[in-house]
N, C-alpha and C positions, 0 to 999 in steps of 0.2 A: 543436570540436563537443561540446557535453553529449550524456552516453550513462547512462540507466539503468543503476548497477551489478549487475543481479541477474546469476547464471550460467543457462544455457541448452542444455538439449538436448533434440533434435529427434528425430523418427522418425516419415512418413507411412503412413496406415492409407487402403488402396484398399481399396473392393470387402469390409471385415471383414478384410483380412488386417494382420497389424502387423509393422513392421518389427522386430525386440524385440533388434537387437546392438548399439542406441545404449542400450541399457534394462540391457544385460549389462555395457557398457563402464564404465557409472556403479558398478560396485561397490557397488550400494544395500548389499547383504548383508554387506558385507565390515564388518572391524574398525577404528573409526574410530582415533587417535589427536591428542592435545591440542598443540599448538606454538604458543610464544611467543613473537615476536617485538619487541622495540622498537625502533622506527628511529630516533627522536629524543627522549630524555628533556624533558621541559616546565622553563623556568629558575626556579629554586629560588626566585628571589628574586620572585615574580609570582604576584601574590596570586589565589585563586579568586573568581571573579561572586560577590559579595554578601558580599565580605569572609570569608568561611568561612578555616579553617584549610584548606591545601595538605596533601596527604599525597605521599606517593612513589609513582610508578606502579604499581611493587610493590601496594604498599598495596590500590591499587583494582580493579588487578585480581584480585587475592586473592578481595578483597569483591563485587565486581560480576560477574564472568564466570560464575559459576554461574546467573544470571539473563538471563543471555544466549544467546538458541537459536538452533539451525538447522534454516530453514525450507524443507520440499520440499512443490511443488505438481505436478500433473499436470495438465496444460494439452491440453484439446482442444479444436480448433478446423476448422471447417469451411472445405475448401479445394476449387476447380474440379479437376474430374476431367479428366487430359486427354485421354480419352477415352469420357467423358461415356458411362461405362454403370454404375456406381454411384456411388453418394451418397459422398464422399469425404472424410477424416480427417486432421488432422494431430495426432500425442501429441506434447508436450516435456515435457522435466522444468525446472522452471525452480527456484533453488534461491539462498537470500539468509538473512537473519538479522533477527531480531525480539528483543525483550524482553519480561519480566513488568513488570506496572505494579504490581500489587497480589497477595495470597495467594488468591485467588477463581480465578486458572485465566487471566484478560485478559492477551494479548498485544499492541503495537504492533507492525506492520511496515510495509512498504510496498507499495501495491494492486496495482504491476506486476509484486511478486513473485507474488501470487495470484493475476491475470488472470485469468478463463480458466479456473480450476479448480472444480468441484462445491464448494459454499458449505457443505452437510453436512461431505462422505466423502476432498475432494479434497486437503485440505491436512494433513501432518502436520509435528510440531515433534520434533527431538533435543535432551534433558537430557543432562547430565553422565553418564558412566558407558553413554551410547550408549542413555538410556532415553525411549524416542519413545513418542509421544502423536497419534492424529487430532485434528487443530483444525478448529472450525467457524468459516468467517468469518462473524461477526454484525453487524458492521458498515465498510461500506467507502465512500471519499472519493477517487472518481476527479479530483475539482477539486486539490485536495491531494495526490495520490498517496500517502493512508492506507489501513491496514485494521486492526480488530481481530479479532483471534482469541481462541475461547474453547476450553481444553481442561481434561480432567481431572486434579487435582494428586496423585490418590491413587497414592501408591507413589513418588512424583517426590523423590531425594534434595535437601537443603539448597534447598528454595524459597526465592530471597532477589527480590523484588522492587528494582525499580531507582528509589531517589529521582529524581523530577522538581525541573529547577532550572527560571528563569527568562531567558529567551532574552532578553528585555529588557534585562537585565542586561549581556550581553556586550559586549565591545569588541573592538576590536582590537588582538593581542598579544596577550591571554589563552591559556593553554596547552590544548590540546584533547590528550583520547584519544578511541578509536574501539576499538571490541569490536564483532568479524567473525568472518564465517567467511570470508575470500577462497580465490576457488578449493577450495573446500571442505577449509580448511586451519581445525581448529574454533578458535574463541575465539580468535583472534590479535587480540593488540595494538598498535598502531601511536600513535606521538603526533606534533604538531604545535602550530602556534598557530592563533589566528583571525587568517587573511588579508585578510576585507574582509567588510563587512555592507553587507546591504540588497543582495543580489544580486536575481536575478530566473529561474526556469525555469521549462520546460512542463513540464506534468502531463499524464498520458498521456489526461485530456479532452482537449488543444489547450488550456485555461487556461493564466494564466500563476499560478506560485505568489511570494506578493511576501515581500520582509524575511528571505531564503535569509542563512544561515550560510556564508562559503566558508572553508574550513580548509585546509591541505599537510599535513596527516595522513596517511600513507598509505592510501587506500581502494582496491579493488578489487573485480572481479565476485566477487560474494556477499556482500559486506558492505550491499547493500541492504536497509535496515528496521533497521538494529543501531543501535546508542546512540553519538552524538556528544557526548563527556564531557567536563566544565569538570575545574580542580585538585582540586576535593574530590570528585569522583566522580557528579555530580550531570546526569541527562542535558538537555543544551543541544538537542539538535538530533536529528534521522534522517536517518541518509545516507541519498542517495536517485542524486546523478549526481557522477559525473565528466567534466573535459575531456579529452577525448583529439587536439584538433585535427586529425581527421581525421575518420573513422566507427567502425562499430563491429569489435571484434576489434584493434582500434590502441590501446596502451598509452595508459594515462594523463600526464599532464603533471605530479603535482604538486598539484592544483588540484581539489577536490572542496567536492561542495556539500551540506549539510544543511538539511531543511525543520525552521522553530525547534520548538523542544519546545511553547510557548505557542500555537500553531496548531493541535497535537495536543490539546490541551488542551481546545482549543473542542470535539473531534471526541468526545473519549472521554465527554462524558456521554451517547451515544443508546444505552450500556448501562446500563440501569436497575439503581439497587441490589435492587432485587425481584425480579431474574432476569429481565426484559422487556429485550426489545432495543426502544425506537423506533426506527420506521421512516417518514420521510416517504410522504406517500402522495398520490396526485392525485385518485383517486375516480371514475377512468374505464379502461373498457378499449379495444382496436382492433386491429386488424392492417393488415399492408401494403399499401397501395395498388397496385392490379394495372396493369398495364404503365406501372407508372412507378420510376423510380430511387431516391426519394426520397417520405414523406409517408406519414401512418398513417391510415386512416381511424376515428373514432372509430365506436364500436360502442353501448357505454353507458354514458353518465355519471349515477352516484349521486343520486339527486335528496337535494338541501342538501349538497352533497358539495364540495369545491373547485373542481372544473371545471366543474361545473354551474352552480357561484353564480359564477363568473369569465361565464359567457355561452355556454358550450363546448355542442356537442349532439351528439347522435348524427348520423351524415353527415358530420360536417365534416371536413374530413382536414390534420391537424395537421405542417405544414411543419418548423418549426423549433422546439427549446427553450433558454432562454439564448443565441441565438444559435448554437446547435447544430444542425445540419442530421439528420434521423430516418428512420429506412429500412423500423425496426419497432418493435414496442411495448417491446421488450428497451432498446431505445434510448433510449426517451423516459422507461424506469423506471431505468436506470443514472443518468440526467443526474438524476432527482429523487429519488434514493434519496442522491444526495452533497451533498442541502441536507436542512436540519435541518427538521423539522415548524414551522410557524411562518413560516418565510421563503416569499418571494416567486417566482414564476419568471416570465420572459416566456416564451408560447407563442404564436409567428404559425401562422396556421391560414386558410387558405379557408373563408367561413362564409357562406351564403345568397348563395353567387356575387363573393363578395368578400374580399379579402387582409386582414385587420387582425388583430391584437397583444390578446391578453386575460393580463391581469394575475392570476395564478392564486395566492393564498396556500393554502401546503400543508399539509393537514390531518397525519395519524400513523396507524398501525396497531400492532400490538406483537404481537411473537412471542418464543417461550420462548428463553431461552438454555441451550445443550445444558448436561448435566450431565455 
């Protein structure tokens, strides 16, 4: 069974009260310390994707790991009360690793590390020397299980940005490293080779993500969102799961999977170099439809707006998007916030007494990126 590597911990909030000794247990406060592991050196003689000069893991990770952070989210999420006399809470700390792409402050990681968490205030990143930063996610790809983070570089020792390679490139046999934080063990490096291309996993949409990296690099919980590296140092891939052929909390096999770096690629331009984040946009609002399980009703759609010019009206109550089943508008704005302005979506909807499919191309909106 594939298992999102991120780490995870829990503590339910009844009634405003919180449990706060799973929040003491994490040692947020405490002093972190650096450990380096290699478990498999990459063969000397095997060249890196795109013919580049090989260096020594040494090497890379010298050069690369200080671009490498650790990312903690606070994760709330509303759970049944079991007896249903307040509105009831679940906090976890969910906690994995991302990278710099560039000197502007953009992080990559992966979206199930951030679930869940306030898209301002909720997520922060560890630098080298234990120097933390709030990151706002600006843009996230639940189809892909991506997210981008933006945070502030001032004061952030040795900003090195991490070269992007070409996934296209890889084969198999090529030498992979991976820069982690497993078990919140910082920067740890693990090497391997690529085991086999063209894998296939779910994204915590239900999609499937296609053209997966599989590597035997050691990966572990918390090395989700961190850099899956070819011989020259160049990130191939984001780990994102492992197989642990059981469920979750069961070690892994061996067997870990990276979504390629050319996928992320597609994703990272909806930060504008102007400081605009695009944002797909649908051009309607709704809420839930009352005594049913399922299905939004719409409320107003933008006149010239996407959903309006698709056929969409007020009344209608919007079943499904992409094959997506919708419960509330949170819903219907997650599944279209992970398509790029421009693209298309199908939305089936009850409309003047009748079930049919309106072809919606999605407009954009643009919001600042934090400073």
């Amino acid at each position: 069974m594939k298992w999102p590597i991120r780490s995870h911990f829990a503590a339910s909030v009844l009634g405003g009260v919180v449990v706060a000794g799973a929040f003491l247990a994490l040692g947020i406060t405490g002093h972190r310390t650096t450990q380096t592991i290699i478990q498999e050196a990459p063969v000397d003689t095997q060249p890196a994707s795109n013919g580049a000069a090989s260096l020594t893991p040494h090497d890379i990770y010298e050069r690369d790991a200080p671009g490498v952070v650790f990312v903690r989210a606070q994760i709330i999420q509303q759970v049944e009360d079991p007896f249903d006399l307040f509105p009831a809470q679940e906090r976890s700390i969910s906690t994995g690793s991302g990278f710099l792409i560039d000197t502007a402050g953009d992080i990559v990681t992966n979206y199930h590390v951030i679930e869940g968490a306030n898209r301002t205030d909720g997520v922060s990143v560890q630098f080298e020397d234990n120097v933390t930063r709030t990151a706002a996610v600006v843009a996230q790809d639940p189809n892909n299980d991506l997210a981008l983070l933006k945070v502030n570089l001032a004061g952030v020792p040795a900003v090195h940005p991490l070269a992007l390679g070409d996934s296209t490139t890889v084969q198999v046999g090529d030498p992979t490293l991976a820069i982690g934080n497993p078990f919140g063990l910082d920067r740890t490096l693990t090497s391997g080779i690529v085991s086999a291309l063209q894998r296939q996993i779910q994204a915590p949409s239900g999609f499937s993500i296609d053209n997966v990296i599989q590597t035997d690099a050691p990966i572990n919980p918390g090395n989700s969102g961190g850099p899956l590296l070819d011989a020259a140092g160049r990130v191939i891939g984001i780990n994102s799961q492992i197989e642990t052929g059981g469920g979750a909390g069961q070690g892994g096999l061996g067997i870990g999977f990276a979504i390629p770096v050319n996928t992320a690629k597609e994703f990272m331009p909806r930060l504008k170099h102007d400081g605009k984040v695009e944002i797909a946009d649908i051009g309607a609002n709704g809420v839930a439809a009352l005594g049913s399980k399922h299905g939004v009703v719409v409320r107003t759609a933008q006149p010239g707006g996407p959903a309006a010019d698709a056929g969409l009206t007020p009344g209608d109550k919007i079943l499904s998007v992409s094959g997506r089943r919708v419960a509330a508008m949170s819903d219907v704005l997650q599944i279209v916030e992970a398509h790029l302005p421009g693209q298309t979506v199908a939305i089936r909807a009850r409309h003047e007494g009748h079930v049919k499919t309106f072809t919606v191309k999605l407009g954009s909106r643009t919001e600042a990126a934090p400073q």
